[in-house]
N, C-alpha and C positions, 0 to 999 in steps of 0.2 A: 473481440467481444468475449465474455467470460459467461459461465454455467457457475450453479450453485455445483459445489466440490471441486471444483479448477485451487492453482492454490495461483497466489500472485507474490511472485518473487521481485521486490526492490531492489533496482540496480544490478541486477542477476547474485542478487546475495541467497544463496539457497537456504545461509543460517537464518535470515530475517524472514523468513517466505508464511504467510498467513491463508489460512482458508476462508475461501470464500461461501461466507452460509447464504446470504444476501445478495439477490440480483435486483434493485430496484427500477428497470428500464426493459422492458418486453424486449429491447433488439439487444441485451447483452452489455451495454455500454453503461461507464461509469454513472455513479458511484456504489461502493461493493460494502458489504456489510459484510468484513474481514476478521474471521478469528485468528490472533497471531500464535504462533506455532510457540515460540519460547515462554509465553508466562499466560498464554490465554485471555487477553486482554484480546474485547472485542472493538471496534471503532468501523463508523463510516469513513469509506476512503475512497479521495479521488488519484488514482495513481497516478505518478511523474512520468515524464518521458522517458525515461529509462526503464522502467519497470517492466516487468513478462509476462506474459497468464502462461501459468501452464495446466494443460489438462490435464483433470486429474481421476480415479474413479473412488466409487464406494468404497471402497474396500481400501485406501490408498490414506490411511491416518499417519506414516511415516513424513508424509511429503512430496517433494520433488526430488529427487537426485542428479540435478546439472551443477554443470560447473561455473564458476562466477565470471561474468562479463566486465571486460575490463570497465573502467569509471573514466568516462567522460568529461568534460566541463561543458559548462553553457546553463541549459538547463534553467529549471522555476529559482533558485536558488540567484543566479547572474541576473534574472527578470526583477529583484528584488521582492522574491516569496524567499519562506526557510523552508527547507526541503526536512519533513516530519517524517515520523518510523508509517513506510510503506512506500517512500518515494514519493509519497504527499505532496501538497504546498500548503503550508498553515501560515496566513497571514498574523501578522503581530496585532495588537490592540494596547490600546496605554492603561497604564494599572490606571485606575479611579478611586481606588482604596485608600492612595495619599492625597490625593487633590484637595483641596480646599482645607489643610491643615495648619 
């Protein structure tokens, strides 16, 4: 279960790892309103089975400093989800843009 400033590292990638401003669930459990560390881009996320909380403090805008876990297979990705930036599962949708042209 995560806190607002925990960060959550996908797949143990500590370069991907975003902060958690967002705790939507009073017991700590998904989904996290994650700001990502490289480009600032904020999104709701429900993270993959590989993914980490790591705790984090106030004062801790650098990150986490672990080291990366190796990558597994299996996983939302084998379930037929794609596995999106956070360790995610972003189901597909069919474009509608071309339909009926």
């Amino acid at each position: 279960m995560a806190r607002v400033g925990d960060w959550l590292v996908p797949d143990g990638d500590s370069a991907r790892a975003g902060l958690i401003i967002g705790v939507r669930n009073a017991d700590g459990s998904p989904p996290y309103v994650v700001k990502w560390r490289a480009d600032g881009h904020i999104a709701l996320v429900f993270p993959g089975p590989y993914a980490r909380i790591v705790p984090g403090s106030a004062d801790d805008e650098a990150g986490p400093a672990i080291q990366a876990a190796p990558v597994t297979r299996g996983g939302a990705a084998a379930r037929g989800g794609a596995v999106a930036r956070g360790g995610a599962v972003a189901r597909r949708t069919p474009d509608r843009g071309s339909a009926g042209r």
